[in-house]
C-alpha positions in Angstrom: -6.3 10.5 21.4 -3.3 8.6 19.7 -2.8 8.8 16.4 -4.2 5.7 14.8 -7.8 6.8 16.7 -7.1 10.3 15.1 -7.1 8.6 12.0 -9.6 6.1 12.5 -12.1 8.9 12.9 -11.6 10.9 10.4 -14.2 12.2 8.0 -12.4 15.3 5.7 -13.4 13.0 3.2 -16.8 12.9 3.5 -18.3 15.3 0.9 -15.9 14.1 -1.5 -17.2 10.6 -1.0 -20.7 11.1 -1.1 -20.8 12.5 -4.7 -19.2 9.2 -6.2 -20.5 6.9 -7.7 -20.8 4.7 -4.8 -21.8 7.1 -2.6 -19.7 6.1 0.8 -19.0 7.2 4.0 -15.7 7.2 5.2 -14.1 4.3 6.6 -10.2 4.7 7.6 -8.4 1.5 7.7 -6.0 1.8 10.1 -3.2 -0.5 10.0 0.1 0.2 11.9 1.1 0.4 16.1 4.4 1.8 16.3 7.3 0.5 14.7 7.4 -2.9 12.5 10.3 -4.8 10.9 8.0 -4.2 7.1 6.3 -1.2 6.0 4.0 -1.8 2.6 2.8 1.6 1.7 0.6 1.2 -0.7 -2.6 3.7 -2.9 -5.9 2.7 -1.3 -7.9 0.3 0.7 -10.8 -1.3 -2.4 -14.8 -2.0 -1.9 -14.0 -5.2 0.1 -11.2 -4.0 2.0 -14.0 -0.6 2.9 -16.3 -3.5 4.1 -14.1 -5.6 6.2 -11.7 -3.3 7.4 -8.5 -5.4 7.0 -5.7 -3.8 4.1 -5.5 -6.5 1.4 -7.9 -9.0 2.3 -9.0 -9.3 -1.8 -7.5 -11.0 -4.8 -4.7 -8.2 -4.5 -3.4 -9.5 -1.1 -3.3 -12.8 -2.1 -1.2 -12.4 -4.4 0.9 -9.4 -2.2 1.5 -11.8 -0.1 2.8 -14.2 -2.4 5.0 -11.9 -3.5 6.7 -11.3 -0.1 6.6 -15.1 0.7 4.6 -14.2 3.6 1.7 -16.2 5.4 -1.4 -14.6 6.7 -0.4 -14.7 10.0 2.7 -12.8 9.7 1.5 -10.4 6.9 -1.7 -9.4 9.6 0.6 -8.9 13.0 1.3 -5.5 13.3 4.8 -6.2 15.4 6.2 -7.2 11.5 4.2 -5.6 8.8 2.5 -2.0 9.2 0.3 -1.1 6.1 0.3 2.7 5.2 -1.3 3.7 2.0 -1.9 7.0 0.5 -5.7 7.4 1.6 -6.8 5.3 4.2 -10.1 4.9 2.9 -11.4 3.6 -0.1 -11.7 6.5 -2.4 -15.1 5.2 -4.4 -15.5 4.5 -8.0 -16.1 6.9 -10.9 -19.6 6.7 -13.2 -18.1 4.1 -15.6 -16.9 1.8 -12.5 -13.4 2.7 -12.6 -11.4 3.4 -8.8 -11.1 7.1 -7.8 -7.3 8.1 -7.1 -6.5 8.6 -3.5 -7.8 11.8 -2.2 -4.0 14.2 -2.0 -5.7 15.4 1.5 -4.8 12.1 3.2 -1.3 12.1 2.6 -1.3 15.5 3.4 -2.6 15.5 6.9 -1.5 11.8 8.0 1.6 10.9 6.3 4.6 12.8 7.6 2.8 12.1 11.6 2.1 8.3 10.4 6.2 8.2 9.1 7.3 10.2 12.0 5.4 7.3 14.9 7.0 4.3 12.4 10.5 6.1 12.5 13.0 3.8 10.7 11.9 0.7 9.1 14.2 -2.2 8.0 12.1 -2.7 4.7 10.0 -0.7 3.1 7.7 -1.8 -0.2 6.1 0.8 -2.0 2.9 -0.8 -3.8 1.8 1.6 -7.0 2.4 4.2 -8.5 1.0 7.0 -6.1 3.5 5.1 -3.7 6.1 5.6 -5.9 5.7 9.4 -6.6 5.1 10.3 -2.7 7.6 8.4 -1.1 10.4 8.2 -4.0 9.7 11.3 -5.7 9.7 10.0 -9.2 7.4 10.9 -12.0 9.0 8.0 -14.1 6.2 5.3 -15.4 5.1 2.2 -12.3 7.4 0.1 -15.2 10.3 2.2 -14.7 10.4 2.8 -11.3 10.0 -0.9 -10.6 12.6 -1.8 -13.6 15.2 0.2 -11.7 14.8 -1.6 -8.3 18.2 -2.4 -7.9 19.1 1.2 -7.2 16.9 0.5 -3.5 17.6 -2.7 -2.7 17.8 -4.6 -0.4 16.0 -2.0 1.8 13.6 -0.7 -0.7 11.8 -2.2 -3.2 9.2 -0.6 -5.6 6.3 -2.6 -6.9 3.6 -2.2 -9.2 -0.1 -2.6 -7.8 -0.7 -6.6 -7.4 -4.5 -6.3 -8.9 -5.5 -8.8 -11.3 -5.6 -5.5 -13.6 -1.8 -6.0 -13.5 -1.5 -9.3 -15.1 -0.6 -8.4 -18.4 1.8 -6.1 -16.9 3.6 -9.0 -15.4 3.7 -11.4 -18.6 4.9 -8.1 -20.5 7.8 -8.0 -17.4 9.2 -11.8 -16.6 12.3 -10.3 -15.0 9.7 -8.8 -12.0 9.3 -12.7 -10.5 12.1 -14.1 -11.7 14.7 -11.3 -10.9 13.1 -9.0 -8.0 10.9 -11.3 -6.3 13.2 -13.3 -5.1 15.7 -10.3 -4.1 12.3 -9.2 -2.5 11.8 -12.8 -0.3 15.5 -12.7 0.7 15.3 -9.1 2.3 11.8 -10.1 3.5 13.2 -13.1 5.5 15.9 -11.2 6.6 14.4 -8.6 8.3 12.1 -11.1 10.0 14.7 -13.4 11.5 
């Protein structure tokens, strides 16, 4: 069994998920095949992504996408973008309605094997602030690990989560679309030519 069927059927989750709120089975979206020119690792697939089984098909991949200056097309083919986040399955929703943090047991078993098939990738983004700490290694704020993008560019670029939560992050931070974004685009075209 390859790896992406490994993962695919995983169910270490499955306890954990069927005391949350929204009382789920496991469902590992599984979104990589060897190596691709982009890697977007991002926190963890939501509701409608659980249900349809395709990373960022929601409000949040709409505007992902946007932000990379990529089409569907391109963003979906797994020869240019792989999509590794920190749980593969959608970790459920707490009593008040509020997402669960990706279980630390996914990362732990799948991510060093996942990293190790993908080997090195042209560009990497990392999509939230789990993304940041696991990947970077920084405990700074989402707002100061992005603010400092420069230090990783043009292969690496830090982003914070594109949820509609994070509007009033990006009003609050003008100098994310009009400084990185299009840094972000350039290296994005780049590695795609």
């Amino acid at each position: 069994m390859d790896l992406q069927d490994q993962i695919s059927a995983c169910t270490l989750c499955t306890d954990r998920f069927a005391v949350t709120a929204t009382r789920h089975r496991p469902r590992p979206v599984v979104w990589f095949d060897g190596p691709a020119r982009i890697l977007i690792a991002g926190q963890a697939p939501g509701v409608r992504v659980h249900e349809t089984g395709i990373p960022f098909n929601d409000r949040s991949g709409d505007r992902l996408r946007d932000w990379l200056g990529l089409d569907s097309t391109t963003f979906y083919d797994k020869q240019h973008v792989s999509i590794v986040p920190m749980a593969f399955c959608f970790p459920g929703y707490d009593a008040k309605g509020s997402d669960l943090p990706p279980p630390k047991i996914c990362a732990a078993t799948w991510h060093k094997k996942v990293m190790a098939e993908l080997g090195e990738v042209p560009l990497t983004v990392f999509v939230g602030g789990y993304a940041h700490r696991w990947h970077l290694g920084r405990q700074d704020s989402v707002t100061a690990t992005v603010k400092n993008w420069r230090d990783l560019a043009p292969r690496v670029f830090p982003l914070p989560h594109p949820s509609w939560r994070n509007t009033g992050w990006l009003k609050k931070n003008p100098w994310f679309e009009d400084d990185l974004l299009p840094e972000l685009r350039t290296a994005v075209k780049e590695v795609l030519k």
